[in-house]
Each structure stands twice: as structure tokens, then as C-alpha cells.
Backbone bond lengths (Angstrom), bond angles and torsions (degrees), N, CA, C in turn:
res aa  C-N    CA-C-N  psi(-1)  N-CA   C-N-CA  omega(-1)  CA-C   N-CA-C  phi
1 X - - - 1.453 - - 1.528 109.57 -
2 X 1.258 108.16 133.90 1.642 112.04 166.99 1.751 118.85 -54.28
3 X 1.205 97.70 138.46 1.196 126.63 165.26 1.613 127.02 -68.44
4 X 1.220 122.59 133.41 1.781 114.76 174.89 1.175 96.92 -98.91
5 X 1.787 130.15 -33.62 1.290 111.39 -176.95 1.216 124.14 -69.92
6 X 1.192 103.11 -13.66 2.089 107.07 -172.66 1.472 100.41 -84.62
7 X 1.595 130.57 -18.80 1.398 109.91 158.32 1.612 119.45 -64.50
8 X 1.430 131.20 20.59 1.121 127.56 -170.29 1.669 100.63 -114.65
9 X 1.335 108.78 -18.51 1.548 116.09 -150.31 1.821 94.25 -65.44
10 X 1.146 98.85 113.13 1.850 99.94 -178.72 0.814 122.94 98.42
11 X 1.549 132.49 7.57 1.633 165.99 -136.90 1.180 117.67 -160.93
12 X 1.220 117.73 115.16 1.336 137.29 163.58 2.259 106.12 -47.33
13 X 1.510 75.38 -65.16 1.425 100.33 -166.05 1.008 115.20 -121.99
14 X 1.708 149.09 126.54 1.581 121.53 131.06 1.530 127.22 -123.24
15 X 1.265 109.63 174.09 1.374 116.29 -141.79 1.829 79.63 -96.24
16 X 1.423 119.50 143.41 1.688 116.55 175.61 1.167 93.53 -138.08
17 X 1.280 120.05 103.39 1.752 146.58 166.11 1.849 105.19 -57.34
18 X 1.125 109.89 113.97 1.846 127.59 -179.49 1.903 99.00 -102.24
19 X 1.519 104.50 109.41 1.417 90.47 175.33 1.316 121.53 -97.37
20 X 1.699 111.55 -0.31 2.026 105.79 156.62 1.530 88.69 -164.61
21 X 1.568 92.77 -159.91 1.303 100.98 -156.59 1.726 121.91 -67.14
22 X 1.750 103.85 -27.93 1.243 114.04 175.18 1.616 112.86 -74.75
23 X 1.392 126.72 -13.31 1.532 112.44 162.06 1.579 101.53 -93.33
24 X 1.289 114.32 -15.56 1.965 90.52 159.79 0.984 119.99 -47.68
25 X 1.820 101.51 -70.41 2.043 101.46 171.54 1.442 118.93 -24.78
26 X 1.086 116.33 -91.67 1.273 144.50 161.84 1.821 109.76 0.10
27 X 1.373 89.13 -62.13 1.898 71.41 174.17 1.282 116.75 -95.73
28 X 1.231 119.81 -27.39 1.779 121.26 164.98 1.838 112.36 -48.78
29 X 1.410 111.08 -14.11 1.532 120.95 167.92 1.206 101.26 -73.12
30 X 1.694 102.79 -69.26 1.190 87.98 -156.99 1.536 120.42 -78.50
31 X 1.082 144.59 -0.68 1.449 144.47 173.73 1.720 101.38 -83.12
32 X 1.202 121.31 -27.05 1.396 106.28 178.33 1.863 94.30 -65.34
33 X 1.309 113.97 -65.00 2.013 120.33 -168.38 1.534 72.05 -45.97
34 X 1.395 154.85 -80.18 1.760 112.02 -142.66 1.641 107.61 -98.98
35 X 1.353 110.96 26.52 1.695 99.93 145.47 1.822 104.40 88.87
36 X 1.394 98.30 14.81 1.706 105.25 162.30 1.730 97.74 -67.12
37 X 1.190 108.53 166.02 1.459 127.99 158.55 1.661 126.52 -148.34
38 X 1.255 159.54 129.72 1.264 153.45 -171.33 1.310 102.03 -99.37
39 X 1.617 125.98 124.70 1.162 124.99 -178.85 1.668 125.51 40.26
40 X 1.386 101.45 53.26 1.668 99.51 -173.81 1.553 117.19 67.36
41 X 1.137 119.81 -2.30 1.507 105.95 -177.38 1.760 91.13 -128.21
42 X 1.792 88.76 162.95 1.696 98.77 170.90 1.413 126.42 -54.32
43 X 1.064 112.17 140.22 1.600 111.91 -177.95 1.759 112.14 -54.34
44 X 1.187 131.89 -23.42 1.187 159.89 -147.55 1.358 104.37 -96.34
45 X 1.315 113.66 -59.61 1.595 130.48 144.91 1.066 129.20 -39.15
46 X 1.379 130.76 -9.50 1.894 133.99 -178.52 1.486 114.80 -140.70
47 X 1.398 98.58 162.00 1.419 76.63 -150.49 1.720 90.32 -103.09
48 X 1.582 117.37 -155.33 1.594 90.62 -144.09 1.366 94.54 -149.80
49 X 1.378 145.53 151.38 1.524 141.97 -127.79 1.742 96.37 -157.58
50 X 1.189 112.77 116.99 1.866 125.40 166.03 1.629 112.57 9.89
51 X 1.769 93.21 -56.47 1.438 104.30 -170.24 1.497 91.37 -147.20
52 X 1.997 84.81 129.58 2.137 92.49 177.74 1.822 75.93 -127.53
53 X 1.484 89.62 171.24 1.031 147.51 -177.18 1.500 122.65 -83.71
54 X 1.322 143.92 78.64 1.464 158.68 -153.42 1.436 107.38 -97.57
55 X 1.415 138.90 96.40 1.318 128.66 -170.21 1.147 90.65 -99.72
56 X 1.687 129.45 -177.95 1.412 157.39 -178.15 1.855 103.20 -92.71
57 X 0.767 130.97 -33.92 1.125 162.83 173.50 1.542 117.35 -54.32
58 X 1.609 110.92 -28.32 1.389 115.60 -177.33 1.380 122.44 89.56
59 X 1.204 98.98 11.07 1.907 106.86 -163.01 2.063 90.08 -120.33
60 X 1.287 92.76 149.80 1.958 100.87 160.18 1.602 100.12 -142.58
61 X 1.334 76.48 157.05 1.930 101.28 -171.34 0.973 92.56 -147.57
62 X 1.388 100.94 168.87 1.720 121.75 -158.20 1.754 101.19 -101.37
63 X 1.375 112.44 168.43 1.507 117.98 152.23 1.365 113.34 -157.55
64 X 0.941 121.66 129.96 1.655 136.93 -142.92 1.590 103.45 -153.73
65 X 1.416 99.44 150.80 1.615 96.73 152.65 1.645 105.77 87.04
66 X 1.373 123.11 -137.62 1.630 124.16 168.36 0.957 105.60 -91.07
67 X 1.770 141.30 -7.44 1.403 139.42 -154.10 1.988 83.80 -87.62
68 X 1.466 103.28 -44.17 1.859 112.46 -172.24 1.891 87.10 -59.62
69 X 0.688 116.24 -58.45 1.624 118.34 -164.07 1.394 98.43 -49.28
70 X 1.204 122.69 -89.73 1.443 129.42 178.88 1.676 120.64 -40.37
71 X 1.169 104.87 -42.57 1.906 94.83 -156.54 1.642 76.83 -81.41
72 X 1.460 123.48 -67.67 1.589 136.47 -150.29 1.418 100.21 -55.65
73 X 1.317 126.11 -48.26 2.020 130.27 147.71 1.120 106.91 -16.43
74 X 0.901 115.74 -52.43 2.078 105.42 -132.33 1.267 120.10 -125.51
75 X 2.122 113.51 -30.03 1.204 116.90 -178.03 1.447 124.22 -87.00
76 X 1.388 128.71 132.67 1.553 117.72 169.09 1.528 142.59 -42.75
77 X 1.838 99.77 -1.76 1.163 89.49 -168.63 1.812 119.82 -78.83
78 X 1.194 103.28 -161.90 1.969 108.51 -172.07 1.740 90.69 -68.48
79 X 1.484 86.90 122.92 1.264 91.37 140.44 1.153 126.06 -127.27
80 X 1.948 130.84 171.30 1.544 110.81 -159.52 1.523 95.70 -166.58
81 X 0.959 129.61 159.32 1.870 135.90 -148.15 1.734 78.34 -136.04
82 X 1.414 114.76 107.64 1.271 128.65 -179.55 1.917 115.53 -51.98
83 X 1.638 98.79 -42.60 1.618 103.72 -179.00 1.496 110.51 -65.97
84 X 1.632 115.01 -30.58 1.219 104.32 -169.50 1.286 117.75 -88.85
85 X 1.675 109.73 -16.93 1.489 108.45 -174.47 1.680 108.86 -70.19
86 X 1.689 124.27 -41.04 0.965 141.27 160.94 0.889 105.53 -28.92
87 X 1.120 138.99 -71.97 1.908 151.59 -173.54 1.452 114.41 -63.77
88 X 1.725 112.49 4.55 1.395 94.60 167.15 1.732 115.14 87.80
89 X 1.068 125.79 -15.78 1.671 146.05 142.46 1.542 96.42 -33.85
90 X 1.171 129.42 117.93 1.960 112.85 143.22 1.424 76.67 -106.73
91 X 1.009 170.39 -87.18 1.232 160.11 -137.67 1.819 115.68 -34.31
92 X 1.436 92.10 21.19 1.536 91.83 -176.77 1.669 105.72 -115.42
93 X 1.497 119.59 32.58 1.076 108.22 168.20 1.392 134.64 -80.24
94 X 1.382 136.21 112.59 1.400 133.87 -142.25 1.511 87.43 -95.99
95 X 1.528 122.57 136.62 1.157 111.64 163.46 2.203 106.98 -145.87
């Protein structure tokens, strides 16, 4: 099974694109089984936004609002379509 932390490997950050509610579940699962948390609490426990935020670090945060417009626009970093990375796609880097 794929990994969320190994999209970090060489990465500060990457951006993991949720295209409905069942890849919310779905990755809020799976980052709790490898020991992410959002603001001190279980991933499982919060609720969960289009596009979060994947640090190296083990932690996710949100980006919402103009921060999604601007940073998720404009910056080079990874971006990645959560269903497809799951499925074995790396060809799912959205940029």
C-alpha cells in the first residue's frame, strides 16, 4: 500500500488534492494508521478541506480561502490527486 509520508521524501511540504467526501475519509484514515495528526488531534477527529497540506514532519494543515488561491496557484511545490496516488498513478502530479 502507498505511503503519504513518502510523498514528503525531499519535501518540505505537499499539497494532496481530495476530490469528494469519500477521499476525505480515506485519507484522514490513512494519515491517522501512519501517525499524522492536525493540530494535536487525530486526523479522524477534524474535519477535512479539497486541498490539505502534508508536511515531512508528520503533521497536516489546512489551506483555504486566498492562502488556496495564491500559494496552491503559484508555488512549485508537489502537488498530488489523493485517489490517484493511492491507485498506484505517480503520474498524478497536478501542477
Amino acid at each position: 500500500m502507498k505511503k503519504l509520508i513518502d510523498l514528503t521524501k525531499g519535501e518540505k511540504w505537499v499539497f494532496v488534492r481530495l476530490n469528494n467526501g469519500k477521499s476525505m475519509s480515506d485519507f484522514l484514515k490513512q494519515a491517522e494508521r501512519e501517525g499524522f495528526v492536525i493540530n494535536c488531534h487525530l486526523p479522524t477527529q477534524c474535519k477535512c478541506d479539497k486541498v490539505m497540506v502534508l508536511h515531512s514532519d508528520y503533521t497536516i494543515s489546512y489551506l483555504h480561502g486566498w492562502a488556496l488561491t495564491t500559494v496552491y496557484g503559484c508555488t512549485k511545490a508537489k502537488k498530488v490527486n489523493f485517489d490517484e496516488y493511492m491507485n498506484g498513478r505517480y503520474d498524478s502530479f497536478c501542477f
